[in-house]
ZAROFI-772799 format. One record per residue (C-alpha): chain; residue in one letter; x, y, z. Coordinates in nm, 4 decimals. Layout:
N
A, A, X, Y, Z
...
END
This chain:
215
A, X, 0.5034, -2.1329, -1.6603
A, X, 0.5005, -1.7893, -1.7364
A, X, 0.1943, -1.5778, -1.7539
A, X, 0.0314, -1.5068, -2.0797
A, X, -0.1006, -1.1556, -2.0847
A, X, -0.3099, -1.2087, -2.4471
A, X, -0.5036, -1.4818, -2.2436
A, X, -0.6159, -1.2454, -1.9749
A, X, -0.9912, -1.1865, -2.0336
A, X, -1.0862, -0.8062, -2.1124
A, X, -1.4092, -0.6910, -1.8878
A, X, -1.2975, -0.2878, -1.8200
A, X, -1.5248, -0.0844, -1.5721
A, X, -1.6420, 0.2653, -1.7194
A, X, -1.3818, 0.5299, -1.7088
A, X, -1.5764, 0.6420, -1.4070
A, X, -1.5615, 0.3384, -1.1974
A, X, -1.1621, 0.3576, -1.1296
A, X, -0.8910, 0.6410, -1.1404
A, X, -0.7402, 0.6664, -1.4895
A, X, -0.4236, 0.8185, -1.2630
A, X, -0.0368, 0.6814, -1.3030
A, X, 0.1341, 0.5604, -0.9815
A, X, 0.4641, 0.3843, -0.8750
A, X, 0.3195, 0.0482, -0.7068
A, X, 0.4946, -0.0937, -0.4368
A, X, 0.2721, -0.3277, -0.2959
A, X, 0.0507, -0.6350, -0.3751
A, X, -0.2967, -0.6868, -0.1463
A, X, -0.4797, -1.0464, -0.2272
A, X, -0.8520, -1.0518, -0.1717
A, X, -1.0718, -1.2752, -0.2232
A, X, -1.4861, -1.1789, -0.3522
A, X, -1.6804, -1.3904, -0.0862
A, X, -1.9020, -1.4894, -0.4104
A, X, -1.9392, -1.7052, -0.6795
A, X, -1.7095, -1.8306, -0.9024
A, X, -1.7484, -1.5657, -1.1856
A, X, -1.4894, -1.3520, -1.2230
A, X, -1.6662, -1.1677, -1.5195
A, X, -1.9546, -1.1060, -1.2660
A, X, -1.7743, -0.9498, -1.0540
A, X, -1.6286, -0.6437, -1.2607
A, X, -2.0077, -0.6150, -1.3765
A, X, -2.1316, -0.5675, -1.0097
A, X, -1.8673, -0.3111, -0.9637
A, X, -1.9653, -0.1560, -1.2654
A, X, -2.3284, -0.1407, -1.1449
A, X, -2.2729, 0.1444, -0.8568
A, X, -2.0947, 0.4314, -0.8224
A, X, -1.8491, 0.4048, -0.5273
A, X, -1.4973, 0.3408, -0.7401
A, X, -1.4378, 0.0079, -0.5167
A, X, -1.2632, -0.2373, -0.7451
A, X, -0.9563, -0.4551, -0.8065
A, X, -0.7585, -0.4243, -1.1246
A, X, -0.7390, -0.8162, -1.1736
A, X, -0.9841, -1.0750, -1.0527
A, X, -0.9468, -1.4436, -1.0824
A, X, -1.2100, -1.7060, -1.1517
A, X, -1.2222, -2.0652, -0.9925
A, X, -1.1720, -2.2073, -1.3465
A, X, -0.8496, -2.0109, -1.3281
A, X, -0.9373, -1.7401, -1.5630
A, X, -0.7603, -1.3998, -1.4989
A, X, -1.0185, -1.0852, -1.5797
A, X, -0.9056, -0.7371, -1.5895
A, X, -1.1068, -0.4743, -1.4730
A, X, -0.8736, -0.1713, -1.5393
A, X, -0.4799, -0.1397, -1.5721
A, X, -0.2894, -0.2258, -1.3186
A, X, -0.0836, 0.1055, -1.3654
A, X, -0.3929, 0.2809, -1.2013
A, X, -0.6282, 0.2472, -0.8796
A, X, -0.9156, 0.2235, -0.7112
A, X, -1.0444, 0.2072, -0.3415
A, X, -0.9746, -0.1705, -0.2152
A, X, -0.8687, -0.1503, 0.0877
A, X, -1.0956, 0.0479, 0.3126
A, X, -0.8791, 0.2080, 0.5690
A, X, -0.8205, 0.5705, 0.6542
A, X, -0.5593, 0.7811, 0.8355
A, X, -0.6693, 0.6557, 1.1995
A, X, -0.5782, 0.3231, 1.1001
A, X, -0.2429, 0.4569, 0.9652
A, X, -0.2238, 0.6494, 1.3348
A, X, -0.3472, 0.3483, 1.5394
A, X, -0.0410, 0.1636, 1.3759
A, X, 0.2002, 0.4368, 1.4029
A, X, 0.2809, 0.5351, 1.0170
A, X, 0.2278, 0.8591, 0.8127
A, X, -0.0707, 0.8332, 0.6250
A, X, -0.0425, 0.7596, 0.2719
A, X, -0.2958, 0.6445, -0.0113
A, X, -0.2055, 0.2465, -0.0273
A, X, -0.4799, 0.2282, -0.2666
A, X, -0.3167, 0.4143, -0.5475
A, X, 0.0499, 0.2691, -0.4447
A, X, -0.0891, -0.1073, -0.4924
A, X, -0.2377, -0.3555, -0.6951
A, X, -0.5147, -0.5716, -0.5740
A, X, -0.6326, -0.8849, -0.6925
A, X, -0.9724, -1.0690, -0.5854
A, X, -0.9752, -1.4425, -0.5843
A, X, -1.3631, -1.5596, -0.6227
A, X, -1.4324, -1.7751, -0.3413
A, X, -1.7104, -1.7819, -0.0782
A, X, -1.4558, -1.7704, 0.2514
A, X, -1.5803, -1.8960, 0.5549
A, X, -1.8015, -2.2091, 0.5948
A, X, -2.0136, -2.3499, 0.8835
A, X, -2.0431, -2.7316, 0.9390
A, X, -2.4358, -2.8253, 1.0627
A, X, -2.5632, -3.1424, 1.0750
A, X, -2.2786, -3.2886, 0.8135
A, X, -2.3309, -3.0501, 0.5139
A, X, -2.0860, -2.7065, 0.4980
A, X, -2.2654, -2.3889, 0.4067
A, X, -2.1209, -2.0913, 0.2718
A, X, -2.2600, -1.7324, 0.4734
A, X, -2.5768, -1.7249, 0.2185
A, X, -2.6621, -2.0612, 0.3516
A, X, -2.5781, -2.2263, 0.0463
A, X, -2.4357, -2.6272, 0.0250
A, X, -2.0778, -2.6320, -0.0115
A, X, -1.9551, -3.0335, -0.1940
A, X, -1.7135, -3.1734, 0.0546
A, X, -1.4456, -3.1760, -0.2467
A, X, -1.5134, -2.7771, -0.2004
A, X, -1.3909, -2.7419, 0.1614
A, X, -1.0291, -2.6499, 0.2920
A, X, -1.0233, -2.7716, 0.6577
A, X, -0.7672, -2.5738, 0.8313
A, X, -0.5552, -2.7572, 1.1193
A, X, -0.5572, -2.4650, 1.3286
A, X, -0.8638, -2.2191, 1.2901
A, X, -0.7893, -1.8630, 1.1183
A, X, -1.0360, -1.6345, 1.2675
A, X, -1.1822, -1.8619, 1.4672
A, X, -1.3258, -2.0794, 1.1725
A, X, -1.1973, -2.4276, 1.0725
A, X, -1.3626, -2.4943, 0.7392
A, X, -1.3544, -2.2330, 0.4025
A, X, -1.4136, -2.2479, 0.0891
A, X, -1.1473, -2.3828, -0.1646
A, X, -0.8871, -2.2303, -0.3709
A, X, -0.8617, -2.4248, -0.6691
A, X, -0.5826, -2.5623, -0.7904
A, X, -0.5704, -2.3492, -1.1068
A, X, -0.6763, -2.0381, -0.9857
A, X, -0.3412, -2.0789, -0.7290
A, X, -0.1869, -2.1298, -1.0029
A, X, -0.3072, -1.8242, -1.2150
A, X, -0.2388, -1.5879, -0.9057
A, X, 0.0853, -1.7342, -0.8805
A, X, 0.1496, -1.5831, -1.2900
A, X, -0.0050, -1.3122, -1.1888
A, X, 0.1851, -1.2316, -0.8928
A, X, 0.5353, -1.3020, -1.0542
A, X, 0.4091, -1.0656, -1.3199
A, X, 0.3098, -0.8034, -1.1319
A, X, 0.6330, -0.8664, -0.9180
A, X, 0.8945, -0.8028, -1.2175
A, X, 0.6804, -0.5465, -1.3663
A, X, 0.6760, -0.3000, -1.1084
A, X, 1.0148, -0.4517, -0.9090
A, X, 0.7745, -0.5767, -0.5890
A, X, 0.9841, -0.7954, -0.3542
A, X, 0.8534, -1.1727, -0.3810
A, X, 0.9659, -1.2416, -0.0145
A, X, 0.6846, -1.4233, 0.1310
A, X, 0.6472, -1.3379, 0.5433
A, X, 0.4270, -1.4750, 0.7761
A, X, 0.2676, -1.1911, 0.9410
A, X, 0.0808, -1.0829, 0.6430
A, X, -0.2379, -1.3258, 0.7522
A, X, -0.2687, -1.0691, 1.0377
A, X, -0.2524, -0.6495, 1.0811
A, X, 0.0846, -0.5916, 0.9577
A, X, 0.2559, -0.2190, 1.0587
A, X, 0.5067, -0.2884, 0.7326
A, X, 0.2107, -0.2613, 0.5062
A, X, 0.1216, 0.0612, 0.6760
A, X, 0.4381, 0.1852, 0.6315
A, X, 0.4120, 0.1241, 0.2666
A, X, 0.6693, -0.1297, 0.2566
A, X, 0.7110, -0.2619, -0.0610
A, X, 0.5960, -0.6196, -0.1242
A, X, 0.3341, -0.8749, -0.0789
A, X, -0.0282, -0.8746, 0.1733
A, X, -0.3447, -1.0153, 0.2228
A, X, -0.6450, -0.7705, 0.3067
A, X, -0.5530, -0.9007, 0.6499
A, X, -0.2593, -0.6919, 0.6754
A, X, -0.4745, -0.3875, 0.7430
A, X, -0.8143, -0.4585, 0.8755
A, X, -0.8962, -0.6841, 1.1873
A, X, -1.2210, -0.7704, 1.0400
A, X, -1.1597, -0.8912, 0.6968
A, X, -1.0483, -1.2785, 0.6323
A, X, -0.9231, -1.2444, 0.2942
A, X, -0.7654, -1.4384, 0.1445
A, X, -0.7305, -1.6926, 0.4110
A, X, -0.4133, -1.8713, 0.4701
A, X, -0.4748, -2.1779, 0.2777
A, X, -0.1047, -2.3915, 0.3282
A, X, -0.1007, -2.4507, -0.0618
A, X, -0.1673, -2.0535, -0.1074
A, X, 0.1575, -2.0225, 0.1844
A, X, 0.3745, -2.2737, -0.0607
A, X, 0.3198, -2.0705, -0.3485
A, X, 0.3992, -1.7472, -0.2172
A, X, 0.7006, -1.9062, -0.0952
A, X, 0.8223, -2.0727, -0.3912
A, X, 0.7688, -1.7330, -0.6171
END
């Protein structure tokens, strides 16, 4: 299925919140909010301070898509600067204006204690809500769960974004990690992962991996 732009839900930040300023995009970065389920929500927060961090797109866990701005222009997403382009031996360049970003609303890690899983807020977590990893990703075994149709609404999404700005679909492994070809601005798809050690997001959930694969 094909995405349906008229069903993507409408929730712009303030003209200040975001740069109103054209750019070819050649890459892709997933996130996800380490929140609630509330897509809507989210574009409010980020319309509650001043510091022009955002994502153009954010998807709920009921699947909805919510757009905060067009994804022809940018804001700061990424949080990296030109030591980390140094560190991984590239020229520095703004990935935040050559990129789209998309947060996924989902809570991340969870902790297992005395049989109940708690998100980092210390909140319960239903069993039918946890994604136990076979091998750990970041040294933790248990996160919070993609749902089926939000995977499914990133995957429109994706292939959208994809075709509309000619973004290679080729999914490769090493994006759940620092990845130099995302430094180098090579065009196609990442996770925050790809360029900073200490983020998690999105996770690599193996029905996340099949999608990306199949686009």
């Amino acid at each position: 299925m094909k995405l349906d732009i008229n069903k993507i839900i409408q929730a712009r930040l303030d003209s200040d919140q975001f740069f109103a300023e054209e750019s070819k995009k050649t890459q892709i970065y997933l996130h996800h909010t380490a929140g609630g389920g509330n897509a809507v929500a989210v574009s409010q927060y980020w319309n509650s301070n001043d510091t022009r961090i955002a994502t153009a797109f954010v998807i709920g866990e009921n699947g909805n898509i919510v757009q905060c701005f067009s994804s022809k222009h940018w804001a700061y997403h990424l949080g990296i600067d030109s030591e980390d382009f140094v560190k991984n031996g590239a020229k520095y360049q703004n990935l935040n204006k050559l990129s789209v970003g998309i947060e996924v609303c989902n809570w991340g890690p969870l902790k297992l204690r005395n049989g109940k899983y708690y998100n980092y807020v210390n909140g319960v977590v239903k069993p039918e809500n946890v994604t136990t990893l076979e091998t750990p990703f970041k040294g933790t075994k248990y996160w919070y769960k993609y749902s089926d149709v939000q995977i499914e609404s990133l995957r429109q999404l994706v292939e959208y974004l994809c075709e509309t700005y000619d973004i290679p679909k080729t999914y490769r492994s090493e994006i759940w990690a620092i990845d130099k070809e995302a430094f180098k601005g090579t065009p196609g798809i990442y996770t925050h992962n790809s360029v900073r050690k200490d983020k998690s997001d999105m996770y690599p959930d193996p029905k996340v991996i099949e999608m990306l694969k199949n686009l």
